[in-house]
C-alpha positions as CSV (number, residue, x, y, z in Angstrom):
1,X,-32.1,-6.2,-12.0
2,X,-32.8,-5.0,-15.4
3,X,-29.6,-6.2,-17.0
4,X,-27.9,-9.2,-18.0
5,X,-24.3,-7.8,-16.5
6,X,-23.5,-7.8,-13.0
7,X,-20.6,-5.1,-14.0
8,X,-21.8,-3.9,-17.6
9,X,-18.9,-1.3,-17.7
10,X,-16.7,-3.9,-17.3
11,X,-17.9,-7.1,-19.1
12,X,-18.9,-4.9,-22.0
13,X,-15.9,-3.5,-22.3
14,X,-13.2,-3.5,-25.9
15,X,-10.1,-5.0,-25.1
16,X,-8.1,-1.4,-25.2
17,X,-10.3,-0.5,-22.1
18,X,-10.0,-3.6,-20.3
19,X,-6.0,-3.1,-20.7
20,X,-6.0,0.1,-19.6
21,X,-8.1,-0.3,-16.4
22,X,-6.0,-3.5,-15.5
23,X,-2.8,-1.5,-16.6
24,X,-4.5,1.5,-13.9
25,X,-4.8,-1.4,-11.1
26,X,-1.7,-2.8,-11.8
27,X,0.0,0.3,-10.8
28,X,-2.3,1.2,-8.2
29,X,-1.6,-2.3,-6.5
30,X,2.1,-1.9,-7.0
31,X,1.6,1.7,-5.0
32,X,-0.3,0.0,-2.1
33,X,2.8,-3.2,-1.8
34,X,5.4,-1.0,-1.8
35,X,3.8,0.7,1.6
36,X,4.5,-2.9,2.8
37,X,8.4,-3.2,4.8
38,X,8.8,-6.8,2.7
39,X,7.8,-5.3,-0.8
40,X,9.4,-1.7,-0.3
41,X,12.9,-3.8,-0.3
42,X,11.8,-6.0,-2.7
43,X,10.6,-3.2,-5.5
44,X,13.9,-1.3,-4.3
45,X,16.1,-3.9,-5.2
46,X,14.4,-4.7,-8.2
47,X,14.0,-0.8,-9.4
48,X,10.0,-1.0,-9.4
49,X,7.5,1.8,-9.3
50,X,4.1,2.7,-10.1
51,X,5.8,4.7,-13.0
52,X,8.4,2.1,-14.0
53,X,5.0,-0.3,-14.6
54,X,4.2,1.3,-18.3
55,X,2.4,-2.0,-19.7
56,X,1.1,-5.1,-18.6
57,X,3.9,-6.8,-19.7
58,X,6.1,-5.3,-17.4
59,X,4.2,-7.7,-14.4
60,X,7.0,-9.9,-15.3
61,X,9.0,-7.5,-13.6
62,X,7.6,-8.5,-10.0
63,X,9.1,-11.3,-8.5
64,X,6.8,-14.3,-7.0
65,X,6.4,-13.8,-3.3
66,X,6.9,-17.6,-1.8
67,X,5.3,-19.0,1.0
68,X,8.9,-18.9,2.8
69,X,9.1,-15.0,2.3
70,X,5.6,-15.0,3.9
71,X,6.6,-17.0,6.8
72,X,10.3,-14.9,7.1
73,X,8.1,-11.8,7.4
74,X,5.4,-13.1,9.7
75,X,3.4,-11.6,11.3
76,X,3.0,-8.0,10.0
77,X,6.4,-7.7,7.4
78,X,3.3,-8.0,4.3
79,X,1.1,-6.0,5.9
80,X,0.5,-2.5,3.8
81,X,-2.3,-0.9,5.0
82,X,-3.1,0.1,8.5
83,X,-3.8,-3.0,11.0
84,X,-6.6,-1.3,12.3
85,X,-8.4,-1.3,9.2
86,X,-8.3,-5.5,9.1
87,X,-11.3,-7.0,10.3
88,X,-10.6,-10.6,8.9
89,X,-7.2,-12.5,9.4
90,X,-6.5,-15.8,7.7
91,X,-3.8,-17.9,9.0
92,X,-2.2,-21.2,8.3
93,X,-1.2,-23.8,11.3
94,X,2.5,-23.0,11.4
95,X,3.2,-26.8,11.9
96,X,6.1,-26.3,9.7
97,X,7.4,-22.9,10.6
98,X,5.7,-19.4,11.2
99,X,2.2,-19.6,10.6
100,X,1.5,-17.6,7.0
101,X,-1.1,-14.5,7.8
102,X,-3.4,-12.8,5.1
103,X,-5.2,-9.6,6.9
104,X,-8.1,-8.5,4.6
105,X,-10.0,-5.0,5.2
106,X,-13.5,-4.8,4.7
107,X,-13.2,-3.4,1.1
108,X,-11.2,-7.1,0.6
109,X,-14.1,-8.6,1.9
110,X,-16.8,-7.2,-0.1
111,X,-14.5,-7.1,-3.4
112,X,-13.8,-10.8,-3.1
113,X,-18.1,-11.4,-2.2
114,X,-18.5,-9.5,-5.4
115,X,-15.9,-11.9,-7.4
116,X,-17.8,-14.9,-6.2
């Protein structure tokens, strides 16, 4: 490795760039929820869209997903993408209730090796 960046287009980016690409994943993660039965309703009721997200101010716009909403809409209510695309689940116990699942594809997986 020739550099000192592990993502130079990224770390050496101005501040108007950085806001735009998180403004772009913003939206583009707002598009991939709402595919979800839980978060459709919940954008619906709340009037959100990829389009109605015009800055990153408007994240306050989502509401916080709680761990009882998770366990309401267990197993597959969160779940946006196609189940056969998962090749990871994390779970909790369920002593207290429904267990709480996370399915993560293998883009997740190598995203979240990247991060760490």
């Amino acid at each position: 490795m020739n550099t000192k960046y592990w993502e130079e287009e990224i770390e050496i980016a101005s501040r108007e760039e950085l806001e735009k690409l998180q403004l772009e994943r913003l939206k583009k993660t707002v598009a991939i929820a709402a595919r979800s039965p839980f978060y459709q309703k919940v954008f619906e009721e709340n009037g959100i869209t990829p389009d109605s997200i015009q800055t990153l101010d408007d994240l306050k716009k989502i509401p916080f997903t709680t761990k009882a909403q998770m366990r309401d809409n267990y197993p597959y209510g969160l779940v946006s993408g196609e189940l056969k695309k998962a090749v990871r689940l994390h779970s909790s116990s369920g002593t207290t209730g429904n267990p709480t699942v996370i399915f993560h594809s293998q883009h997740d997986l190598d995203s979240w090796a990247n991060l760490v």
